[in-house]
ZAPABA-952445 format. One line per field, with one value per residue (C-alpha): z, y, x; residue number from 1. Coordinates in nm, 3 decimals. Layout:
# residues N
w = [Z ...]
v = [Y ...]
u = [X ...]
i = [NUM ...]
END
This chain:
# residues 354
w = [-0.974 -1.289 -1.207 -1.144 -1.474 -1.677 -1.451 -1.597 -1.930 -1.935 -1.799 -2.058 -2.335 -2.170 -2.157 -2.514 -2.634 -2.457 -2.556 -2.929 -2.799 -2.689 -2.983 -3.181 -2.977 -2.969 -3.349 -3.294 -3.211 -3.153 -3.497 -3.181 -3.109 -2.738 -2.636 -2.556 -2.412 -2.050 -2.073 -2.245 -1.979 -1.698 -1.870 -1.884 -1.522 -1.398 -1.623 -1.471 -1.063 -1.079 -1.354 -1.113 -1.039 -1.398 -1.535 -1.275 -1.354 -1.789 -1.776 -1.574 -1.760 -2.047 -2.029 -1.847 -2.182 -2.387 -2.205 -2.223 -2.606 -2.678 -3.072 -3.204 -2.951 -3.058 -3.424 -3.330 -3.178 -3.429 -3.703 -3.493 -3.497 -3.911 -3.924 -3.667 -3.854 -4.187 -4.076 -3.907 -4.245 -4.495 -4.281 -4.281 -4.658 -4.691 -4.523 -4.730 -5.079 -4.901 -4.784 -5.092 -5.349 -5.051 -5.101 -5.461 -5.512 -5.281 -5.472 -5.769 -5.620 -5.552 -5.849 -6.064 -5.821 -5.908 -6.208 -6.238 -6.056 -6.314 -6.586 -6.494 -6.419 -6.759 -6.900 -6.758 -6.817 -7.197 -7.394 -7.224 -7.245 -7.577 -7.703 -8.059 -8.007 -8.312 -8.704 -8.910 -9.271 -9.450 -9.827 -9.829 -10.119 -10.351 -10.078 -9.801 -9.401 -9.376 -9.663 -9.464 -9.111 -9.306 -9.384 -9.037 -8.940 -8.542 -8.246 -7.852 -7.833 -8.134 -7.970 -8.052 -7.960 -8.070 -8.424 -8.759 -8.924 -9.307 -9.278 -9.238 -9.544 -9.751 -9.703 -9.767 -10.078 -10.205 -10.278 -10.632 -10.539 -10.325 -10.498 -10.182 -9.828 -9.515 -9.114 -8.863 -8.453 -8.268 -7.906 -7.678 -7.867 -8.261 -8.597 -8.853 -9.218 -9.499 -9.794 -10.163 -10.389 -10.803 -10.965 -11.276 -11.638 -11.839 -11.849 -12.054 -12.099 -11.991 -11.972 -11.723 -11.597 -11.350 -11.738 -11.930 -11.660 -11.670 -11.532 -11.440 -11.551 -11.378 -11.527 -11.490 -11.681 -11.386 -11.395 -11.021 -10.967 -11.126 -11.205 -11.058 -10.710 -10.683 -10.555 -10.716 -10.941 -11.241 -11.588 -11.797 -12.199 -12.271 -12.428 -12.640 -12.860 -12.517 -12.432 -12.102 -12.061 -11.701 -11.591 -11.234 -11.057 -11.072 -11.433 -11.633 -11.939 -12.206 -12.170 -12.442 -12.386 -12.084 -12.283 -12.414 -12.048 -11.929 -12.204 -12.090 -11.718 -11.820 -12.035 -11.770 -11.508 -11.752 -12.055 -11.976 -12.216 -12.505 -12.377 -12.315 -12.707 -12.804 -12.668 -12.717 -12.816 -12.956 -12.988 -13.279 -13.278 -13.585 -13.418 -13.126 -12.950 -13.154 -13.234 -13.351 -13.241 -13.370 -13.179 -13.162 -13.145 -12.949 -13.197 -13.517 -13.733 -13.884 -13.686 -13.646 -13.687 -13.453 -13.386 -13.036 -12.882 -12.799 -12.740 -12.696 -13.004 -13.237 -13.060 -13.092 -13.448 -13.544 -13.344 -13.545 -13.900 -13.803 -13.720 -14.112 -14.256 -14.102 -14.279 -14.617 -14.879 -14.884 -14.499 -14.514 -14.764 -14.515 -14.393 -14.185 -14.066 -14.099 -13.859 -13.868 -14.069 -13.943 -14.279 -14.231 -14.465 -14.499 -14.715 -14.831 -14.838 -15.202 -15.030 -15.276 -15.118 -15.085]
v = [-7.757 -7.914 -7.773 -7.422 -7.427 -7.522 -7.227 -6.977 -7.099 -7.058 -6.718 -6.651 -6.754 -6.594 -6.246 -6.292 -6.334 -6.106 -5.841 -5.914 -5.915 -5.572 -5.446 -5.567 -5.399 -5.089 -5.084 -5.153 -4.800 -4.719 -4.509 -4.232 -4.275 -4.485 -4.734 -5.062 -5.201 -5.167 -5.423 -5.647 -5.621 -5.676 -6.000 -6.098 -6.018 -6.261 -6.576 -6.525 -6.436 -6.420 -6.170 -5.958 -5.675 -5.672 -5.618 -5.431 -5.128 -5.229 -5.100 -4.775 -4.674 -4.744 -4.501 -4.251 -4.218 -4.268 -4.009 -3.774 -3.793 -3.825 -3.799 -3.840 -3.579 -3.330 -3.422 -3.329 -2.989 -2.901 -2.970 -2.823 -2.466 -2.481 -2.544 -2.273 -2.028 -2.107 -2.132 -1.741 -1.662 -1.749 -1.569 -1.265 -1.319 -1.376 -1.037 -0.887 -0.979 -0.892 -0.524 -0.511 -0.505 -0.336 -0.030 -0.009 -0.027 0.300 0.492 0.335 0.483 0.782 0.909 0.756 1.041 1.282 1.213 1.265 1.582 1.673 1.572 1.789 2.066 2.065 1.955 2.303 2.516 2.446 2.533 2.893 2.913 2.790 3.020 3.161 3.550 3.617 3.520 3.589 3.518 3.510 3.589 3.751 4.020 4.001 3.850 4.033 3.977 3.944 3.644 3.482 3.550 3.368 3.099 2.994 3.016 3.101 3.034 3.058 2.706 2.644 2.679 2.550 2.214 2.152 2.344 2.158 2.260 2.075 2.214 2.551 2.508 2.399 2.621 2.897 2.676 2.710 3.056 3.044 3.376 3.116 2.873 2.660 2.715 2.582 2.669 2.597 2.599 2.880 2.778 2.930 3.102 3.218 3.063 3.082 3.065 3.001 3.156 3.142 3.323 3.326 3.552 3.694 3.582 3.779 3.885 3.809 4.032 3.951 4.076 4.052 4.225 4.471 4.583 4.462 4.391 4.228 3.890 3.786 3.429 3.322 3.032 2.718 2.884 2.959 3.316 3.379 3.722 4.086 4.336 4.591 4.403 4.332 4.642 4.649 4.362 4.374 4.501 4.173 4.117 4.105 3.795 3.812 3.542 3.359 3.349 3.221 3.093 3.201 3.343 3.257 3.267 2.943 2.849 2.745 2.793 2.515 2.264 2.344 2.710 2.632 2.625 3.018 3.091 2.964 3.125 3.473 3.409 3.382 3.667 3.906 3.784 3.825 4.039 4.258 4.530 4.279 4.226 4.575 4.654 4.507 4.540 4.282 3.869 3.709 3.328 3.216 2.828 2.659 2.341 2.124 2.140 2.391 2.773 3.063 3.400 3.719 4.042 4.354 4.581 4.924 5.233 5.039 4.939 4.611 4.315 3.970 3.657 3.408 3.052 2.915 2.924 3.352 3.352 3.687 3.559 3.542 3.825 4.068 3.984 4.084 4.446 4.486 4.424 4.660 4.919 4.833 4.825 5.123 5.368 5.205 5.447 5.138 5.128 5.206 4.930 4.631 4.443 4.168 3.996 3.621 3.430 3.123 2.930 3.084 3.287 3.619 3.707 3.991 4.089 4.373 4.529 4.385 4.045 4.006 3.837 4.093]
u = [3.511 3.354 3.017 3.147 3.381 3.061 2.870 3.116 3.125 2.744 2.744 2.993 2.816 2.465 2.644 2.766 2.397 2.290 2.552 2.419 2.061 2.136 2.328 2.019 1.821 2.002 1.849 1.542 1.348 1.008 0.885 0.871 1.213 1.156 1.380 1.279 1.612 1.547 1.205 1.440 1.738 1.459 1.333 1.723 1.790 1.467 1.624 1.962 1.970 2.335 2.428 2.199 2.425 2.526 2.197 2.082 2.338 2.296 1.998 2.026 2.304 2.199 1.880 2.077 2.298 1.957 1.844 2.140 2.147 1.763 1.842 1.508 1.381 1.635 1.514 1.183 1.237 1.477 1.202 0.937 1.124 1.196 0.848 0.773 0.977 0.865 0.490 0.598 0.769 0.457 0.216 0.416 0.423 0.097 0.004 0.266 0.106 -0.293 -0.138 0.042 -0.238 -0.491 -0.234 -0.201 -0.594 -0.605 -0.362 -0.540 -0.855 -0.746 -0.584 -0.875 -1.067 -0.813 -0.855 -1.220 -1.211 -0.970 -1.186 -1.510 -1.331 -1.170 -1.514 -1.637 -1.297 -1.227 -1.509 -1.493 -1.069 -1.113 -1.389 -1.324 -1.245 -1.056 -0.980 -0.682 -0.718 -0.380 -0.385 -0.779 -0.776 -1.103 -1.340 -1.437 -1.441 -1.801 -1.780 -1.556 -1.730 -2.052 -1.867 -1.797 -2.081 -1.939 -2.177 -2.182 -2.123 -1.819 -1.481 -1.153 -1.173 -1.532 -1.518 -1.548 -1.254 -1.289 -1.654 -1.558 -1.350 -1.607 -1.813 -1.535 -1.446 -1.852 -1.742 -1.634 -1.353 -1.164 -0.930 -0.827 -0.800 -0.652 -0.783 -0.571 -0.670 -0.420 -0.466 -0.628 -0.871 -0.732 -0.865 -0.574 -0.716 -0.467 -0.665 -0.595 -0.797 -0.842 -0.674 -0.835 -0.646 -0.915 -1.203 -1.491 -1.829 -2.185 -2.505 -2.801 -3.026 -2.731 -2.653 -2.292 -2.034 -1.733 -1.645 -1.303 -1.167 -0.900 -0.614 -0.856 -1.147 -1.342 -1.556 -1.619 -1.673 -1.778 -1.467 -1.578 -1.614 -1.234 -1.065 -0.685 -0.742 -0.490 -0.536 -0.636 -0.723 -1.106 -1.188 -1.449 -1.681 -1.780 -2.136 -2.269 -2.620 -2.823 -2.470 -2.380 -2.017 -1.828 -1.965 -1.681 -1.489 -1.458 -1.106 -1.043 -0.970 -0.761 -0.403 -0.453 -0.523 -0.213 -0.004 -0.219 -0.114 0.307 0.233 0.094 0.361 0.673 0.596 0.279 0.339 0.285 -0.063 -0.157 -0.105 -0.410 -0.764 -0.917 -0.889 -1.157 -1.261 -1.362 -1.491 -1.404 -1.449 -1.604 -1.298 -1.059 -1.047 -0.856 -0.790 -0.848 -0.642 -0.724 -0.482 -0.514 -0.496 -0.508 -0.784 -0.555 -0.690 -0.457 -0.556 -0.348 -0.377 -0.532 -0.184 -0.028 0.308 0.586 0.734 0.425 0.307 0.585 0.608 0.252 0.310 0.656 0.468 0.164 0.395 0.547 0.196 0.147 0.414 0.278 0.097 -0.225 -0.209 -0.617 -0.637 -0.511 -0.796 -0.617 -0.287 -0.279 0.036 -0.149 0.033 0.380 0.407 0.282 -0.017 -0.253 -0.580 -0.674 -1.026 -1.109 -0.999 -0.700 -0.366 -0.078]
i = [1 2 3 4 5 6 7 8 9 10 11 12 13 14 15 16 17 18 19 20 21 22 23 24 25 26 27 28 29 30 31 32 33 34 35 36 37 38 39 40 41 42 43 44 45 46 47 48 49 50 51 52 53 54 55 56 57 58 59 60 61 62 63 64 65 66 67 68 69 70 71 72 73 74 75 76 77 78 79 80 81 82 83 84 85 86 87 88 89 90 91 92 93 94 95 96 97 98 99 100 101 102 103 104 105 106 107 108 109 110 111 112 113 114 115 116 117 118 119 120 121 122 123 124 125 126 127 128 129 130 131 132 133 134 135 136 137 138 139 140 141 142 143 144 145 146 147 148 149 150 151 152 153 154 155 156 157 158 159 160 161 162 163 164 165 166 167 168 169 170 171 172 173 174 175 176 177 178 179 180 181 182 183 184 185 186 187 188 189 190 191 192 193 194 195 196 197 198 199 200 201 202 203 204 205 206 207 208 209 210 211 212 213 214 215 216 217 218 219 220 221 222 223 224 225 226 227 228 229 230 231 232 233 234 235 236 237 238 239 240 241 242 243 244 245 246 247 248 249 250 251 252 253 254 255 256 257 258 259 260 261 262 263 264 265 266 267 268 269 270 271 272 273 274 275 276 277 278 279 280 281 282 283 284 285 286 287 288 289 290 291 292 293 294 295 296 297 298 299 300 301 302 303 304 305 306 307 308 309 310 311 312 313 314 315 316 317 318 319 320 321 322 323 324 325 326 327 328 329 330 331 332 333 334 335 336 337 338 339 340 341 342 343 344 345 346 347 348 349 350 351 352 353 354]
END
């Protein structure tokens, strides 16, 4: 009785150790997720014959529910099919971004070719679209067409695209009858030329060897062009006392003389009729950079002596004491009228103040 009370007892205590050994063990995992609790139930079952049945049926269940659940198994198909479908997922990506730019380069090719094709046929097209076939000049009145045409010096090979435009305009500007002009391109085939010519002031005379002709002066001082070669120019004064050396268009007046050919220039646009009473104005230098005026007045044999400076005023008031002078019994006698000095003057022929 003793020896099978201490029999139990032992088993007892055996199957409690080796209840722990196996929970242990039940931890304990290969790092590929085997189980190494049946070798260690077999070694238990050859120390103790009589807990046979026991561990005989420990370890078969125990692998059946191992291999029921198989966690790290599932673990490693699970990871293997993320991978799979991520592996599947950057590939197709990858093919995505080397179709992508393969497609974009051939549209990139292909307009580039459009593009050139383009080009040379424009190349080829424009200079013959674009050929100059006609000129309109805007404001042309004392230079003529073929002056201009000169100027442009047009060829086969000038068109609108090609064509020197500011050269063009100097060399329109070289002539001394044009006071500025502008050229403009009129697609497809038109040259628009914004002209301004001088416009003559006065006149002044000179001689060469064509005879005594007439130049015309227009308001900066500039004499750029025979009388007789502007068709409709304007009646202007004849300024005389002004001698040009070697005479050539586009010489100039003195600055000086510059302020009387303004004051001519309002005269002729708002009181003409003023002007037109006397034929003549001549320059007299009393200075470097100063002079007076004499007038002649048409009809009249009494000239006036005014200062650089012609205004309606002074000049109305000289024609209304002629026309007193006139009536007077020593008319003959009068040899000149002096508004210099503001106070009207005049000398006879014996030179004696009246």
């Amino acid at each position: 009785g003793s020896t099978s009370s201490k029999a139990k007892a032992s088993t007892a205590a055996y199957v409690a150790r080796s209840a722990a050994a196996r929970a242990g063990e039940r931890r304990s995992l290969d790092a590929d997720g085997s189980d190494n609790t049946a070798g260690a139930a077999v070694r238990l079952y050859v120390a103790h014959p009589e807990l046979g049945r026991l561990q005989e049926s420990w370890p078969e269940g125990r692998a059946s529910g191992r291999s029921r659940q198989k966690p790290g198994k599932m673990y490693d198909q699970n990871a293997q099919a993320i991978d799979r479908t991520l592996s599947d997922r950057r590939k197709a990506e990858k093919a995505a971004a080397v179709s992508k730019p393969r497609g974009q380069a051939t549209k990139l090719i292909l307009a580039l070719g459009i593009i050139v094709v383009l080009g040379i046929g424009l190349y080829f097209a424009i200079p013959e679209v674009t050929r100059i076939q006609k000129v309109t000049v805007n404001g042309r009145a004392g230079m003529s067409e073929q002056e201009i045409v000169d100027a442009l010096q047009l060829t086969a090979e000038v068109n609108l695209v090609n064509a020197d435009l500011p050269a063009m305009e100097s060399r329109i500007l070289s002539n001394p009858k044009a006071a500025s002009v502008h050229i403009s391109r009129g697609f497809p085939d038109r040259l628009v030329i914004d002209l301004t010519e001088r416009k003559p002031v006065a006149c002044v005379l000179v001689s060469d060897a064509a005879g005594t002709r007439p130049i015309a002066i227009d308001v900066e001082g500039v004499a750029f062009a025979a009388m007789d070669e502007m068709s409709g120019a304007r009646k202007v004064p004849i300024l005389s006392g002004i001698r040009f050396e070697n005479f050539r268009p586009g010489q100039r007046l003195p600055s000086f003389l510059q302020p009387l050919l303004s004051d001519i220039a309002v005269l002729l646009e708002e009181n003409p009729s003023v002007l037109d009473a006397f034929s003549e104005i001549k320059v007299e230098k009393i200075a470097d950079s100063d002079a007076e005026l004499v007038l002649y007045p048409n009809g009249k044999n009494v000239p006036v002596r005014m200062p650089l400076r012609l205004t309606k005023t002074n000049l109305g008031s000289a024609l209304l004491v002629l026309d007193i002078l006139s009536g007077r019994p020593d008319a003959d006698m009068i040899q000149e009228l002096d508004f210099r000095s503001g106070t009207i003057v005049y000398r006879t022929k014996e030179a004696q103040p009246g």
